[in-house]
N, C-alpha and C positions, 0 to 999 in steps of 0.2 A: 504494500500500500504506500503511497506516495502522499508524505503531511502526515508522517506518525503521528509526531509531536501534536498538530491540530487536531485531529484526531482522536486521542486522547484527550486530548483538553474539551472536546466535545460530549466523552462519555461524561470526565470530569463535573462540566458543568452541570447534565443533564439538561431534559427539554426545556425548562424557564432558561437556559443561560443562553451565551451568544460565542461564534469564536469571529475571529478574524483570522483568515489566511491571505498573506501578501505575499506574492509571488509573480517575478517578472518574468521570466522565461514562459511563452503561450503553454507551449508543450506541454511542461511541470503544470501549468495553471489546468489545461485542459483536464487533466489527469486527476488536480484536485475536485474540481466541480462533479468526475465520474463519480469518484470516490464518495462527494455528498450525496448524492443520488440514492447510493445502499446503505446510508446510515439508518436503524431504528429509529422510531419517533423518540424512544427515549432517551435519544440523544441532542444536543445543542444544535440547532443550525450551523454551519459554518459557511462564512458570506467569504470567498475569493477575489479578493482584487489581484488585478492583474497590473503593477506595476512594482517597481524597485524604490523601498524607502532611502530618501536622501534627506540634503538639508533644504531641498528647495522642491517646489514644483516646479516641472519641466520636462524635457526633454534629456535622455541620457545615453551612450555606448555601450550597448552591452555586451560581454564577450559568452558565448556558449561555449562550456568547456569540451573539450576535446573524450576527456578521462572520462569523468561520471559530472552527469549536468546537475547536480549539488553543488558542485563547486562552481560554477557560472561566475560572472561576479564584474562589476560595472567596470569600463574597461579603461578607465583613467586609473585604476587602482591593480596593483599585484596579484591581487588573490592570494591562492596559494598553490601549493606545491602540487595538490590534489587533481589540480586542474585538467594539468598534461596537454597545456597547449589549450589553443581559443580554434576552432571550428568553424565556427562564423562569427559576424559581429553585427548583432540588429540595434535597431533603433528601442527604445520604451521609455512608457511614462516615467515620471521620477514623481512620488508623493512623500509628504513629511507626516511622522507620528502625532502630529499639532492638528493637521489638515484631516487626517483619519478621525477625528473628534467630530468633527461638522456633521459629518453623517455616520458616525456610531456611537455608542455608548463608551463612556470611559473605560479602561480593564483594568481588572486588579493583579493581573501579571502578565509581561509584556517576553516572549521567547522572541529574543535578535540574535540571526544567525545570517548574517550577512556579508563574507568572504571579504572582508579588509574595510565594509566601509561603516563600522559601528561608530568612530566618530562623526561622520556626518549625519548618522541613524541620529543619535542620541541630540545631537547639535538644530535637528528639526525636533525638539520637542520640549521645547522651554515651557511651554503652556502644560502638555501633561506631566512634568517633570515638576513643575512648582504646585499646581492645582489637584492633580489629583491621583500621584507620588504611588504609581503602581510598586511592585516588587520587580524586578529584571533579572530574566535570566539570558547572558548571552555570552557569546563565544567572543571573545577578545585575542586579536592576534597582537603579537609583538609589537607591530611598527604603530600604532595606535593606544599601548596599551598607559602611559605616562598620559598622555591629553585626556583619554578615558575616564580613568583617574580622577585626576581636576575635575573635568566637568561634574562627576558627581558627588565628589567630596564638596567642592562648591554650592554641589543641591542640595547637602545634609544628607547625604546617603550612604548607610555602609557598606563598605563593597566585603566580602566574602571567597571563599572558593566551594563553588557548588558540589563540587566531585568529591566533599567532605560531606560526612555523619552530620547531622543537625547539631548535634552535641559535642562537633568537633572543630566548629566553625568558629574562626577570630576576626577580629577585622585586620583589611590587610590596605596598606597605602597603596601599592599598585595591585589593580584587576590581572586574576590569575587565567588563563582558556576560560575555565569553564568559572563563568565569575554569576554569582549573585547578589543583588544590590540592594537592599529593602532601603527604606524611609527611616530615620533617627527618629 
């Protein structure tokens, strides 16, 4: 199944809840939409947009990766190593997690797994970051992971490493890969 993660967060919610799956790659998108299709009713809706969160709306380069199309990843950006080479390189929307508020409900936890570009993720969402201070989990790569940081210790937020026990978790000044970030 393709959108574990949503997916889960769908049974998670059950039918009163909502998820959000953003995804820019058509393909990957098309894939998620089958996949709500066969979900039970007792599960969340999951609504698929189909573009790549940035710091702006707009227009952005995407690159399809070569390797396995998880790793995609806007193509002013590295990626990573996963990639194994760009395949093609289309065009897509570019929307901010600020902008995603207009027409959804706020979330009370936000999965960013976005191949290098979590700082520009995080940098469109001053509004959900101030107002209504979800919990984050998301994947932080090296060359972003010091501005990451900042931005959220800035927000009053502790950052964590998710891949620990609840009961193992400290706070940590720089976001580790697998970082989660709750509200102080």
């Amino acid at each position: 199944m393709v959108g574990l993660f949503a997916y889960v967060a769908a049974f998670r919610a059950g039918a009163a809840g909502t998820v959000v799956a953003v995804e820019p790659d058509p393909w990957l998108a098309g894939l998620l939409r089958r996949s709500q299709r066969d979900l039970p009713a007792t599960q969340a809706t999951v609504t698929v947009v189909e573009a790549a969160i940035s710091d702006r709306v707009g227009v952005a380069s995407f690159g399809i990766a070569a390797r396995g199309r998880a790793a995609s990843h806007l193509s002013d950006l590295h990626g990573s190593t996963q990639a194994g080479g760009i395949r093609e390189v289309i065009d897509v929307a570019t929307i901010t997690l600020d902008r995603l508020l207009d027409a959804h409900r706020p979330p009370l936890i936000v999965k960013i797994d976005v191949e290098g570009a979590e700082l520009l993720c995080l940098q469109g969402a001053d509004r959900l970051l101030a107002t209504w201070r979800p919990h984050l989990l998301c994947e932080v790569g090296q060359a972003s992971r010091r501005e990451v940081g900042e931005l959220l210790r800035a927000r009053s937020y502790v950052i964590t490493d998710a891949s620990k026990p609840p009961g193992e978790r400290i706070p940590l000044a720089e976001p580790p890969w697998s970082m989660l970030a709750v509200p102080s």
